[in-house]
N, C-alpha and C positions, 0 to 999 in steps of 0.2 A: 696716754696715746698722743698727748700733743706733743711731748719730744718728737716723736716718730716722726708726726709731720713736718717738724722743721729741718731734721735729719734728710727725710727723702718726702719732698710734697707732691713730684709726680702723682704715684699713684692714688692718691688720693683729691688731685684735682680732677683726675681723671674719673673715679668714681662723683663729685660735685657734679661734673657736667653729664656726664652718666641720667645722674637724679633729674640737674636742671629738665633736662630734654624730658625723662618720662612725665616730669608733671607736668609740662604742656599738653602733652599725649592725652591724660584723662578728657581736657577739653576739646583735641583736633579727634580722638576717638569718636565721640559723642555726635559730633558735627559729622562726620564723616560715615557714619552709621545709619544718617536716616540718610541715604542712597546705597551703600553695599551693606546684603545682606551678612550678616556677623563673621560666619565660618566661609564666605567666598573672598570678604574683607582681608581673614588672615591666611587662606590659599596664596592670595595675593602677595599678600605685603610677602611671604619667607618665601613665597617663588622667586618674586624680581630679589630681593638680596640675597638667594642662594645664586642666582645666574649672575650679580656682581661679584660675586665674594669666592666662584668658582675659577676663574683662574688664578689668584690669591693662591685659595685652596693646593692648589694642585703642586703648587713651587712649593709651599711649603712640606709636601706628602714627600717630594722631594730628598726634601734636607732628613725629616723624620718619621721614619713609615708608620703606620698604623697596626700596632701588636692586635690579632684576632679577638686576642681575650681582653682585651681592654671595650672591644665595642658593644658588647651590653650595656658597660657604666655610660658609656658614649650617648646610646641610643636613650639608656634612662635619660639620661640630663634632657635631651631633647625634647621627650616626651611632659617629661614636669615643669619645664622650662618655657618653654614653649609650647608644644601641643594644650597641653592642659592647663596652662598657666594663661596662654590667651583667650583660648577657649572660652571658661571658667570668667576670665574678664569682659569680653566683648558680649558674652548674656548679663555678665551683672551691671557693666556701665549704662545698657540699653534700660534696663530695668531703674535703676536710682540715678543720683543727683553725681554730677563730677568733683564736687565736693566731700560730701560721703565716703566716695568710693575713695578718693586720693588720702582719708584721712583711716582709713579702714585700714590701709594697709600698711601705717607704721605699727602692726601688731607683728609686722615681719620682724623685726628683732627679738622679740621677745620671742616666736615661735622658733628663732635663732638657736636661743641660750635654750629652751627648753630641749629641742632636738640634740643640742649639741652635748645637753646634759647625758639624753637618754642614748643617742647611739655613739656619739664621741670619748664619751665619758669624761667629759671640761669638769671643771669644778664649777660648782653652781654655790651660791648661798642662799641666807636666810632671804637676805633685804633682796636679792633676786629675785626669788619665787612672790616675794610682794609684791614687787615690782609687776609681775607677767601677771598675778590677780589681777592688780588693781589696771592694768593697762586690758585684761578681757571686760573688766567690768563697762570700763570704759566705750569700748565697742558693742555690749550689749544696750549701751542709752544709743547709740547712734544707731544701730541695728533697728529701736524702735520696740524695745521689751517695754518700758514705764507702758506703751503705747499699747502694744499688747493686753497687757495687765487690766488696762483700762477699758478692754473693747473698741480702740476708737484707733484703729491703722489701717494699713491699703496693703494687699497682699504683694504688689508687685514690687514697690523700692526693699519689703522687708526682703523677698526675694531677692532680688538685685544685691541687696549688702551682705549676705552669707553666700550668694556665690564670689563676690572680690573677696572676702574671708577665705574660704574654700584657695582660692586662685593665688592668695599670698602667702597658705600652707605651702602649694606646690612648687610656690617659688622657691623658695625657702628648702625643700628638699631636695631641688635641682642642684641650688647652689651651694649645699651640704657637700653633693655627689661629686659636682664639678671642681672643689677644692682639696678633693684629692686626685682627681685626675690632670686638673693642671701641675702638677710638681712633675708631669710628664710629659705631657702637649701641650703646645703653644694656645692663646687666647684665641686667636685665630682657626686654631685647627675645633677646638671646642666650637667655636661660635657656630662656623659652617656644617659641621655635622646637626648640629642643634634645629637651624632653618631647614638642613635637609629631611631633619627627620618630620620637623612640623609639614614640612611643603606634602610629604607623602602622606603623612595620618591627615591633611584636611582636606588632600583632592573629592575624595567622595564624598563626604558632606559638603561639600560647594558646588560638587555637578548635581547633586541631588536639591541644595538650593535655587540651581540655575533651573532644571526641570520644569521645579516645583513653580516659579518665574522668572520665566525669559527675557522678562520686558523692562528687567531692573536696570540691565547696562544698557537699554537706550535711552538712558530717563539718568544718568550719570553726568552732571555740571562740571564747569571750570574746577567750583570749591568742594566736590569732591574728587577730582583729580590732585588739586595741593594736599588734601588730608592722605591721601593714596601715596601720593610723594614724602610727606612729610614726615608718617608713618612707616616707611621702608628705609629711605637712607638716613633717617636721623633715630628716628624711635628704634629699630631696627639694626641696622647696621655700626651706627655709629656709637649710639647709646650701649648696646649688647658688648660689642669689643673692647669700650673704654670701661666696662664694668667688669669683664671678664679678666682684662690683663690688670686692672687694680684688685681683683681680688685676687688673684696671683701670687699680686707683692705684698697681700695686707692680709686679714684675717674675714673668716663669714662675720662674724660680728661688726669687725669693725666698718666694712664694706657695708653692710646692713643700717652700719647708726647715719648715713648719708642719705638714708630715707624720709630723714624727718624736715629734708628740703621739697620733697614733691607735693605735701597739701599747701602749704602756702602758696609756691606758684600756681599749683591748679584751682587754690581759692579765690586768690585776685584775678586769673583768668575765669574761672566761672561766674563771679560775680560781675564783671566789667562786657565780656562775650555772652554768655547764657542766661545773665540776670537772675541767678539762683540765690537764693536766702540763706544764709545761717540763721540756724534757729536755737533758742537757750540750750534744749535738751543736746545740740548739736558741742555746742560750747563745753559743755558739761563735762559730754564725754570725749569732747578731745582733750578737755586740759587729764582726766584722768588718764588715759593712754599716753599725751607727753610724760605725764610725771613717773607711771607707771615705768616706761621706756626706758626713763633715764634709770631708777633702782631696778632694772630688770637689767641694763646692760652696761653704761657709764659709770656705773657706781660698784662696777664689778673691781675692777682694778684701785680704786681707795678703799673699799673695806678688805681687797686681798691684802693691802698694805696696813690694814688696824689687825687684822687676823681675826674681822667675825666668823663666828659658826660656819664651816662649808657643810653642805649634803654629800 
């Protein structure tokens, strides 16, 4: 893979800044969370970049119309992508630590190569499938099983880490979806259907949050207006297109191994912002899940080239 990049680095700077952005996000999420309530949070954020991203839109519908039968897969990506993929996150980051969650979800590669095995039909190997073990194993010490085991855990972060689990499965099937459908619409057309389709599956759980309390948006500060910002045109817009047009050019895996940049910066932001702890069992299981990662997906293309055992 590192020919590639030095062949064509576009697209793969463009997924780095991609990652940069979302790993700030675990921590401007979190901040930004205790003033909007979760499902009105993401009304929000894929309202306002669906109404930027609509004249965009439209020039592009322009140049290349939208086949009818194409917009199930369309509507899917959105839906997993987005709907249930922020969803799915904005209960689990509320729930656990921004560290946790950011390191939860380098399990997305691996759920990569596994899906890729099962509906793509990729070649997988041995040292692969050890790899995806040893990387779940991994996320069951940070998930808080030894803890379990023990009798001695707190119901709500175990909560909180199988929903970001849950949320980097659906990512993960979005952008399965979306990497055959961009070989025919632009990043751009993808993206904007995506926020549209989020904007309409979260209006009624945000008006039924506003109901339930009204009093939430007069009690809205400066610093959550930046997180509201910060989260729309960067996490959102900016981050989503430079992922969507480098997966494009590159592959779901290889797009995916640019994930293992978003715990680190969401680590030293949590740690430095939120004053959150790494804890041993933490440790534990993140060096299992890097190492996992890497024989579950890195190490694909050198044992392709020793000819280990494929599945």
């Amino acid at each position: 893979m590192s020919s590639k990049i030095f062949k064509s680095p576009l697209p793969y700077i463009a997924l780095i800044i991609a990652h940069l952005i979302w790993g700030g996000n675990f921590v401007v999420a979190k901040i930004t969370l205790q003033e909007f309530p979760p499902m009105s949070l993401a009304f929000l954020r894929f309202a306002l970049a669906s109404l930027f991203l609509a004249p965009f839109f439209l020039i592009e519908t322009k140049k290349v119309k939208i086949n009818r039968a194409d917009l199930p897969k369309l509507v899917a990506i959105g839906i997993f992508t987005i709907s249930l993929n922020i969803t799915l996150f904005f209960e689990g980051i509320k729930r656990t630590t921004a560290i946790d969650a950011s390191t939860l979800t380098l399990i997305i590669p691996s759920f990569s190569v596994l899906l890729g095995w099962w509906f793509l039909k990729e070649k997988v190997y041995l040292i692969n499938l050890f790899g995806i073990i040893l990387g779940f194993a991994g996320s069951l010490f940070i998930i808080g099983v030894p803890q379990i085991l023990l009798g001695n855990f707190s119901p709500q972060p175990l909560l909180g880490n199988i929903l970001i689990i849950l949320a980097s499965l659906s990512w993960v099937i979005g952008a399965i979806i979306s990497k055959q459908v961009l070989k025919k619409y632009s990043s751009l057309s993808v993206t904007a259907i995506g926020f549209l389709v989020g904007t309409v599956t979260m209006f009624i759980p945000a008006t039924l949050e506003y109901f339930q309390n009204p009093g939430w948006v007069s009690q809205i500060t400066i610093l959550g207006l930046l997180g509201l910002t910060y989260i729309t045109l960067l996490s959102s817009i900016s981050a989503y297109f430079l992922f969507e047009w480098g997966l494009s050019k590159t592959s779901v895996i290889s797009a995916d191994l640019f994930q293992y940049i978003e715990p680190f910066v969401a680590t030293l932001l949590s740690v430095a912002i939120l004053s959150e702890r790494v804890s041993s069992s933490f440790l534990m299981g993140a060096a299992f899940i890097i190492i996992g990662g890497y024989l579950g997906t890195l190490a694909k293309e050198i044992h392709h080239r020793h000819k280990t055992h494929r599945i």
